[in-house]
N, C-alpha and C positions, 0 to 999 in steps of 0.2 A: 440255609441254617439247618433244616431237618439234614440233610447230608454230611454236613460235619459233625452234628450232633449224636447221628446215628453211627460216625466213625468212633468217635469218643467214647461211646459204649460198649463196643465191640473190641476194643483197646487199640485201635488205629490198626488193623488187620491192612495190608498192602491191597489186599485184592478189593477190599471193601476204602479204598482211598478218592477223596474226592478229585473233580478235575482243577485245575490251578485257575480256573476262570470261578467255581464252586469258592474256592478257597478266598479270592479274593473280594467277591463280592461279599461274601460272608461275614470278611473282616469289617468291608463298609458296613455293612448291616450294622454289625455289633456297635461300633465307635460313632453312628447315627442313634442309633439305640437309647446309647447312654449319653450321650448331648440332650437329644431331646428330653430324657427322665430328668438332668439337671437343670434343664433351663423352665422345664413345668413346676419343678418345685423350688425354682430360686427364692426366696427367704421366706421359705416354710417351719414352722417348728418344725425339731427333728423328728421328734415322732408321730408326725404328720406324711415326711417325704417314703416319696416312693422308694423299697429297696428291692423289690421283684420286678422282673424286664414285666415290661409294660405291652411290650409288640412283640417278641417271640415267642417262641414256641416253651415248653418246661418248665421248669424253675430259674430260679435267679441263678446266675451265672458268676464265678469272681470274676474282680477285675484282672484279675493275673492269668486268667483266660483270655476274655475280650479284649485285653491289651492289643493283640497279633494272633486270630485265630492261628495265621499260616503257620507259626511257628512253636505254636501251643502243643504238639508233641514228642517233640525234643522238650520242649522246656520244661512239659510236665514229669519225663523222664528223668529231668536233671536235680528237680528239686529238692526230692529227698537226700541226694549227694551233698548236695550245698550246705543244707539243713545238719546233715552230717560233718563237714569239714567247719562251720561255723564251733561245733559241738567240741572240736577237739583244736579249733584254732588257737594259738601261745600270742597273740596279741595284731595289732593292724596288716590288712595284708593287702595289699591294691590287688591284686588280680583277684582274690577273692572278692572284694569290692563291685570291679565290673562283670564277675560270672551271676555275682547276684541280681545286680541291673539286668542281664540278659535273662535269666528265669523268670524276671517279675513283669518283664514283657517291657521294658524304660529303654532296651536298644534293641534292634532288627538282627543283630547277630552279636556269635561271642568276640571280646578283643582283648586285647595286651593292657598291662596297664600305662605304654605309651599312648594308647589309645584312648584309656579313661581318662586324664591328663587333657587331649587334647578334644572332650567331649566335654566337660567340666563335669564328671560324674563325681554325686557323692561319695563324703567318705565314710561308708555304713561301719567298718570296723575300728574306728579311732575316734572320729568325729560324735559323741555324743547328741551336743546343741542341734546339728544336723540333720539326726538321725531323727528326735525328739521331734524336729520342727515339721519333716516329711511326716511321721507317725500321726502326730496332732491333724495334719492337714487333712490326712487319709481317715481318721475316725474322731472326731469335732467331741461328740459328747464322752467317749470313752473314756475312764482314768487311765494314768499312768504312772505307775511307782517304778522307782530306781533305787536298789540297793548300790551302796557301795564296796563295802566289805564285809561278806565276798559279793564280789559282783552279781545281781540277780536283777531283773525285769521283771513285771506283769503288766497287763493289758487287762482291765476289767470293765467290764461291761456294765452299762448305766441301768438299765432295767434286768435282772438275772433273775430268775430262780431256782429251785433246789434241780429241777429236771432239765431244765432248757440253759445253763449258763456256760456262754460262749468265753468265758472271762480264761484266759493264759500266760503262762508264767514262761522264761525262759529257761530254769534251772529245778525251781523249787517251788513243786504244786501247793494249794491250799490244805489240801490233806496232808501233809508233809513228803508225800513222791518224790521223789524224784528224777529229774528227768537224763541226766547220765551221774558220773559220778563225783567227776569235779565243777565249781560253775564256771561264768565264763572269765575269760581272761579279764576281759575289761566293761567296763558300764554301756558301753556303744554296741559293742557286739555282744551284750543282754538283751540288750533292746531290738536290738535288730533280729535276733535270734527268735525273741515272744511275737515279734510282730508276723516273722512268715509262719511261724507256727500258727497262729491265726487264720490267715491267708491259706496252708494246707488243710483247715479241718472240713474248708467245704468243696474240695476232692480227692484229695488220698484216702485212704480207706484205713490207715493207718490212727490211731488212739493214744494220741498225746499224753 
């Protein structure tokens, strides 16, 4: 872990790259990790359960990291892209669909959308109910508002305050921001849109 971790900060430099044995025990680590923090706080109040790694090294880690550490440099390179084509997407797009399964770490590589199809991957850009029912699962207490017209998302956070609130919008901040210029096409791909936004604010260095 210290050695990927320590690749991670140095922004995956080639010479400074771990060995593929480092890589992969790594990944166990992680996915051990996080079993064990869930099954210690299985029906904990939530703000009782643990959300900082319990056994490694730093701070809390996303899950869109520990998914596959191995592949967590590409993927962190891709995100912003994705985050981008979500931004300017005109409506449902399968391949957009599984590129985003493969950044959030849900499949081991990129693929077609014969592939999604034959993986049963969600439908993050068309599929609302879907997307909603993944989001709910991934954050239990969080709200979640859906505009329709014009299409907008946020993700608000149960305990916030004025300094510390992790609370995101897809389109259209609290303050009135916003986040490009048109919103999104559809209510699925708002949603989907607030939720990686989320998901980047705890390693891109980028300011939503």
């Amino acid at each position: 872990m210290f050695a990927m971790e320590g690749w991670d900060i140095k922004g995956f430099p080639d010479d400074a790259e771990p060995s593929d044995d480092e890589k992969i025990a790594a990944n166990v680590w992680a996915k051990a990790e996080r079993a064990a923090c869930e099954a210690c706080c299985a029906g904990w109040p939530q703000e009782e359960v643990i959300r900082r790694r319990a056994l490694g090294i730093g701070p809390a880690e996303p899950k869109v990291k520990t998914a596959n550490l191995e592949t967590w440099p590409e993927r962190k390179r891709l995100y912003p892209k994705v985050i981008e084509r979500l931004e300017t997407a005109t409506g449902p797009d399968r391949q957009l669909d599984i590129d985003i399964c493969y950044v959030m770490g849900w499949v081991n590589e990129p693929g077609t959308p014969k592939a999604a199809a034959e993986l049963g991957l969600p439908y993050l850009t068309s599929n609302l109910s879907e997307v909603s029912e993944i989001t709910r699962k991934s954050l239990e207490s969080w709200k979640i508002e859906v505009d329709q017209e014009p299409c907008d998302a946020r993700i608000i956070e149960p305990e916030r305050d004025e300094d510390d609130d992790m609370s995101v919008a897809a389109w259209r901040c609290a303050d009135g921001r916003l986040h490009m210029a048109k919103p999104p096409a559809n209510t699925a791909i708002a949603l989907t849109l607030a939720a990686m936004r989320l998901q980047a604010d705890s390693f891109l260095d980028q300011a939503w």
